[in-house]
C-alpha positions as CSV (number, residue, x, y, z in Angstrom):
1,X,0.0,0.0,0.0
2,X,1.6,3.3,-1.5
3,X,0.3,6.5,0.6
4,X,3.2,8.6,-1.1
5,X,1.6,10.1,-4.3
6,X,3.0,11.3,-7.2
7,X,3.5,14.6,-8.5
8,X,0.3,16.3,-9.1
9,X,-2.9,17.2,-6.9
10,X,-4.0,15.3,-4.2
11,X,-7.2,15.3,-2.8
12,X,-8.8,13.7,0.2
13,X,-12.0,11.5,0.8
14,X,-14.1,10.1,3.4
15,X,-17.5,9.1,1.5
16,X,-19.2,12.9,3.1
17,X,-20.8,15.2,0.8
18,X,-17.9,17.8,1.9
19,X,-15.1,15.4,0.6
20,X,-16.8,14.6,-2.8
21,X,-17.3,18.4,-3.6
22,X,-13.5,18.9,-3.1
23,X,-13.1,15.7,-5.4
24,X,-14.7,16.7,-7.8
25,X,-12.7,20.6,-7.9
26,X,-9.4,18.8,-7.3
27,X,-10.3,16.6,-10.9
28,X,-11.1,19.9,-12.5
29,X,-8.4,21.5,-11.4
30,X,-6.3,18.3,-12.4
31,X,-7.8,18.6,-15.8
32,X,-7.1,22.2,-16.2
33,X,-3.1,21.5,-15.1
34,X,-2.9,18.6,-17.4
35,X,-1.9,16.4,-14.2
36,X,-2.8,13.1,-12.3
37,X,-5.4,13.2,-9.4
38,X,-4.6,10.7,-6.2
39,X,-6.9,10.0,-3.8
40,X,-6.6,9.5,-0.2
41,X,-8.7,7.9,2.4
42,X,-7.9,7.6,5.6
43,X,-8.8,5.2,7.9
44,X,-8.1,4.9,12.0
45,X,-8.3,1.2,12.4
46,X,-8.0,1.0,16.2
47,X,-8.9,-2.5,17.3
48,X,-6.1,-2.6,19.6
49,X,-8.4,-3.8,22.5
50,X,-9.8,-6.7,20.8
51,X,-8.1,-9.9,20.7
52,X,-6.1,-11.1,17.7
53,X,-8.6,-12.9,16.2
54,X,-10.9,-10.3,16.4
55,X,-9.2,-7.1,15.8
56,X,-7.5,-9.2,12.6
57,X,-11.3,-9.3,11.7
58,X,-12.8,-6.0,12.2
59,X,-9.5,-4.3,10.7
60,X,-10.1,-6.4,7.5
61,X,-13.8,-5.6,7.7
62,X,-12.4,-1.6,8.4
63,X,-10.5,-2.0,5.2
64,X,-12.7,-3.4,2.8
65,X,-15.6,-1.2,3.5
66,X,-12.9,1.9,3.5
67,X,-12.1,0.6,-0.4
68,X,-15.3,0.2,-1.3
69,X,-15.9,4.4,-0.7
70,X,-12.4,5.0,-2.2
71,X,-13.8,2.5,-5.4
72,X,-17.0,4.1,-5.4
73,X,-15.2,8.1,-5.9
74,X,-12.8,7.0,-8.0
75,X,-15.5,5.2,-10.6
76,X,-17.6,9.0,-9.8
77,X,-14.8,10.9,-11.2
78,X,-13.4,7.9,-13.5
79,X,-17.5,8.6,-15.2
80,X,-17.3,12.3,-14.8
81,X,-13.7,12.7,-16.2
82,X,-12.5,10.1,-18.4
83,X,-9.5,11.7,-19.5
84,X,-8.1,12.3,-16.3
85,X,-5.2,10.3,-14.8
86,X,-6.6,8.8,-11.5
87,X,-5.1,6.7,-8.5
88,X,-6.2,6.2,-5.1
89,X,-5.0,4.8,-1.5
90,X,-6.7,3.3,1.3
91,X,-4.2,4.3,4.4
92,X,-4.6,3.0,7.7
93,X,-3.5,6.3,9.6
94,X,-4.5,9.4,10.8
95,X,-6.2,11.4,8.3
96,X,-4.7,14.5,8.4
97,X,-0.9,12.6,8.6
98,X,-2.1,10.8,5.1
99,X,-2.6,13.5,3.6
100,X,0.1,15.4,4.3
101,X,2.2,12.2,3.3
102,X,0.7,11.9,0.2
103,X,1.0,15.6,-1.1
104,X,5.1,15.9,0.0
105,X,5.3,16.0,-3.9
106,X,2.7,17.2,-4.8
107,X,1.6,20.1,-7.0
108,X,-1.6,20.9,-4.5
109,X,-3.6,18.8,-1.7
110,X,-7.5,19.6,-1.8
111,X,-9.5,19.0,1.1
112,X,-13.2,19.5,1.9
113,X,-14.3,21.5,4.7
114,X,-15.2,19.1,7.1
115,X,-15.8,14.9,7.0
116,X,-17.7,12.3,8.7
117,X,-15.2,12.6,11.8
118,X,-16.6,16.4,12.5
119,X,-19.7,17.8,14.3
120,X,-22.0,19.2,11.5
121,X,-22.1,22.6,13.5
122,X,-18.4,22.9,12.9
123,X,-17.6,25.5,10.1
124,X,-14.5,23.9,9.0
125,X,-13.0,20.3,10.2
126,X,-9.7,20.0,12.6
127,X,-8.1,17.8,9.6
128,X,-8.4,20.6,6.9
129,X,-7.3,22.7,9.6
130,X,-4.5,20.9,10.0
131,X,-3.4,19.6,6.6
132,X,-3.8,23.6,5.7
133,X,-1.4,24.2,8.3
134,X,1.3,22.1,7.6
135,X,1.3,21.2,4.3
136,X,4.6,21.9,1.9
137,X,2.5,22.4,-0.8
138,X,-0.1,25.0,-1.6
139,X,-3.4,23.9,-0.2
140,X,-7.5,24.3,-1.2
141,X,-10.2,24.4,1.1
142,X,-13.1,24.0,-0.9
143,X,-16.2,25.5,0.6
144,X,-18.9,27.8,-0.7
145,X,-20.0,27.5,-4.6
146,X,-17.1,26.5,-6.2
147,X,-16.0,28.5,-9.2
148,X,-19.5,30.6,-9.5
149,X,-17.1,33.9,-9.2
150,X,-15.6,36.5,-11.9
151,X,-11.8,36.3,-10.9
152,X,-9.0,35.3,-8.5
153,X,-9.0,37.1,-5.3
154,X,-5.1,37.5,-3.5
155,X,-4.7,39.5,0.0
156,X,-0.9,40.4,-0.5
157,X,0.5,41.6,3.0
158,X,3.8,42.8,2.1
159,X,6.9,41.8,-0.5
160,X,6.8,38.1,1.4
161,X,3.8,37.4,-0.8
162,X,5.0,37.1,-4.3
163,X,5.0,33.4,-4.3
164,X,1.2,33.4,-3.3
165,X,0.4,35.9,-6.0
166,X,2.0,33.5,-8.4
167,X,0.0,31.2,-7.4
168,X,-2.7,32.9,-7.8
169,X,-1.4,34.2,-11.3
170,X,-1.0,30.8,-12.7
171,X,-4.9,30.0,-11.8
172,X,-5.7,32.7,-13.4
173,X,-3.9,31.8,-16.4
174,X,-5.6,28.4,-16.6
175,X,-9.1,29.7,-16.1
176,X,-9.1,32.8,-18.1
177,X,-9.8,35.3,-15.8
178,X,-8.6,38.6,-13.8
179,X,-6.8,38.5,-10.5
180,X,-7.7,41.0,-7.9
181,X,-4.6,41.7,-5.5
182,X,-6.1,43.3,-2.3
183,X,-4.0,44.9,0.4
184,X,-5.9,46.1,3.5
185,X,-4.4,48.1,6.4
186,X,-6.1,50.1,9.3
187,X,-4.6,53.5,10.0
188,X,-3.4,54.1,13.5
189,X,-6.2,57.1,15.1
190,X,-6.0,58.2,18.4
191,X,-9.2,59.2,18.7
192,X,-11.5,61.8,16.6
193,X,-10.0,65.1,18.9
194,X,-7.1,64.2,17.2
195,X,-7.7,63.5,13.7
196,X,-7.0,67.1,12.1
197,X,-3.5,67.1,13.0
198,X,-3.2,63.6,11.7
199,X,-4.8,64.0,8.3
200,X,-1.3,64.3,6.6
201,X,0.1,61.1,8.0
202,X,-2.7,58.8,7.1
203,X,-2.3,60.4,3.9
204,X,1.5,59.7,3.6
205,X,0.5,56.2,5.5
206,X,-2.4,55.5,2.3
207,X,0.3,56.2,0.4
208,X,2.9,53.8,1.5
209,X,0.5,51.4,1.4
210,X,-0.1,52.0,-1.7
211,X,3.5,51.8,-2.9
212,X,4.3,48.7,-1.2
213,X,1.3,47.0,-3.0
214,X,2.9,48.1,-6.1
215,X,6.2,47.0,-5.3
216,X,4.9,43.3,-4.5
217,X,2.5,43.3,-7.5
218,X,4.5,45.2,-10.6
219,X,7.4,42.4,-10.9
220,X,5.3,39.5,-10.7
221,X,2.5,40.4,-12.7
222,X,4.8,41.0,-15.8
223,X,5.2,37.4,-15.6
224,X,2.0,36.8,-16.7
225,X,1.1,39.6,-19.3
226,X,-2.1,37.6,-20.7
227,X,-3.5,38.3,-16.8
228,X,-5.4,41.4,-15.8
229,X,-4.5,42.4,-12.5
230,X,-6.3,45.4,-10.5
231,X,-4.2,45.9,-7.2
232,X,-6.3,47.6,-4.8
233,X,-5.2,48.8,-1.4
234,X,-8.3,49.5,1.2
235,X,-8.6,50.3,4.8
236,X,-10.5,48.3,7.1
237,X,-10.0,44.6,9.2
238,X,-8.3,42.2,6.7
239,X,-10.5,39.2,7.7
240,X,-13.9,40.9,7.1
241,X,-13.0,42.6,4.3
242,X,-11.4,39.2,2.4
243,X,-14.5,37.4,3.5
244,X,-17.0,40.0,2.0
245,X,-14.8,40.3,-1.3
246,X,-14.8,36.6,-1.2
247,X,-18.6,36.3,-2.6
248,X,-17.7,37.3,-6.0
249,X,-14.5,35.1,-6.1
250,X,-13.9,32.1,-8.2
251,X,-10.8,31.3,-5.3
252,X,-9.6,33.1,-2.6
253,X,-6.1,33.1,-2.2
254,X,-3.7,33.8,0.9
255,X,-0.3,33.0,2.1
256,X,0.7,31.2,5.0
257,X,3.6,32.5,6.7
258,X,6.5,30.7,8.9
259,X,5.0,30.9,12.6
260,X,6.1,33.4,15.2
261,X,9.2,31.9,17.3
262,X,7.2,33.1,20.2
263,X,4.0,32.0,19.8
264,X,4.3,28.5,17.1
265,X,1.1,29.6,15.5
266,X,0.9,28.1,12.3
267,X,-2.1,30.0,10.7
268,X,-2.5,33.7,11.4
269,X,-6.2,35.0,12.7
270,X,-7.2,36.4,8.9
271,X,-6.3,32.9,7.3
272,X,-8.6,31.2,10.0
273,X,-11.3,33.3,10.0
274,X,-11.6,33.3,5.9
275,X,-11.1,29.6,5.7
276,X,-14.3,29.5,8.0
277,X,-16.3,32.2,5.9
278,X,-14.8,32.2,2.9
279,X,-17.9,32.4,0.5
280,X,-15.4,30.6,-2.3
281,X,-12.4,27.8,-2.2
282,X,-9.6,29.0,-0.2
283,X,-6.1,28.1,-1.3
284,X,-3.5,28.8,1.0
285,X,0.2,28.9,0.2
286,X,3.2,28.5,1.9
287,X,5.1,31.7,2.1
């Protein structure tokens, strides 16, 4: 049993409606990168309490009724995409762990929002959490109506996140639409006593802003001259704001950068709150 995939996308399943949706955009977006699709489902096959003659059996049985969901969305997408390169492992692991296995070499790992494992009031599942967290390679959190939106949304914080505009370049490339880069920063205001004498530096702060967006966005967007790009800095909270512009997004995409030393955390507040409100798929890349 191979649980190490080969390049491409990778996308994990568990037989929930969440899982098949994410499927099902992972073999699209397979088919639009002209790449193989692997599937991944993980099972936990804890029988260690049983005896040996038991747990032997209900592993087996664990296993058998595990292949038969992976079997039944591979033939799904096998019907829906003939063209399209699949494979697919069964692994007897954690499923967070598998997935991240799987998509070491990967091109993308696709994950649903939440599986069979999570409460149904949960907005987004501790394994996509996870995998999204950890993974080497850009992941995509599909949620919301996939691809019903106009363009590419990026949130570029500062010159760190050429990589993720890239990213988001190259999907826009291979769907034939616009990117929106979106930079959002709050001014620093006292209080409203105070705001005449500050007029001028939130002025020369806008325009900072503005020039560092610029900076990040110019060199890499000259890359890809087929792309429209509209670079727009605004003020306001980053999470809201992304969250609201994500209704009108085909994919929402944002970087993941290397944790504080001080504090480990592996996902900042704005990429958690979007991945649970996102209105559209939300890809996030390693910065």
């Amino acid at each position: 049993m191979n649980n190490r995939a080969p390049a491409g996308v990778v996308a994990g399943v568990d037989g929930s409606v969440p899982a098949a949706a994410a499927a099902e955009w992972a073999a699209q977006e397979a088919e639009r990168r002209g790449c193989a699709l692997h599937l991944v489902h993980a099972v936990n096959t804890g029988t260690v309490t049983l005896s040996p003659r038991t747990g032997a059996a209900v592993t087996d049985l664990i296993l058998r009724e595990a292949q038969a969901v992976l079997d039944e969305a591979l033939g799904k997408l096998a019907a829906a995409h003939p063209e399209l390169r699949l494979t697919g492992d069964v692994v007897p692991r954690d499923a967070a762990e598998s997935v991240l296995t799987a998509a070491e070499h990967a091109e993308l790992a696709v994950v649903g929002t939440r599986g069979h494992g999570g409460f149904a009031s949960l907005l987004l599942g501790s394994v996509s959490l996870r995998v999204a967290a950890h993974s080497r390679c850009p992941v995509v959190v599909v949620r919301g109506a996939p691809d019903t939106g106009n363009h590419i949304l990026v949130a570029i914080r500062d010159e760190r996140d050429g990589e993720t505009l890239r990213f988001a370049l190259r999907e826009a490339t291979d769907r034939r639409l616009p990117v929106e880069a979106l930079h959002t920063w709050s001014p620093v205001v006292a209080d409203a006593a105070h705001m005449a004498p500050m007029i001028d530096e939130v002025g020369e702060e806008a325009r900072l802003h503005a020039q560092l967006l610029r900076n990040t966005v110019e060199p890499v967007a000259e890359e890809f001259p087929d792309v429209r790009v509209d670079a727009r800095p605004l003020t306001g909270a980053t999470a809201a704001t992304l969250v609201e512009a994500s209704r009108r997004a085909a994919l929402l995409v944002v970087s993941r950068h290397e944790p504080s030393p001080h504090f480990g955390l592996r996902l900042g507040t704005a990429v958690h709150a979007v991945l649970h409100h996102a209105h559209c798929p939300v890809a996030v890349v390693p910065a």
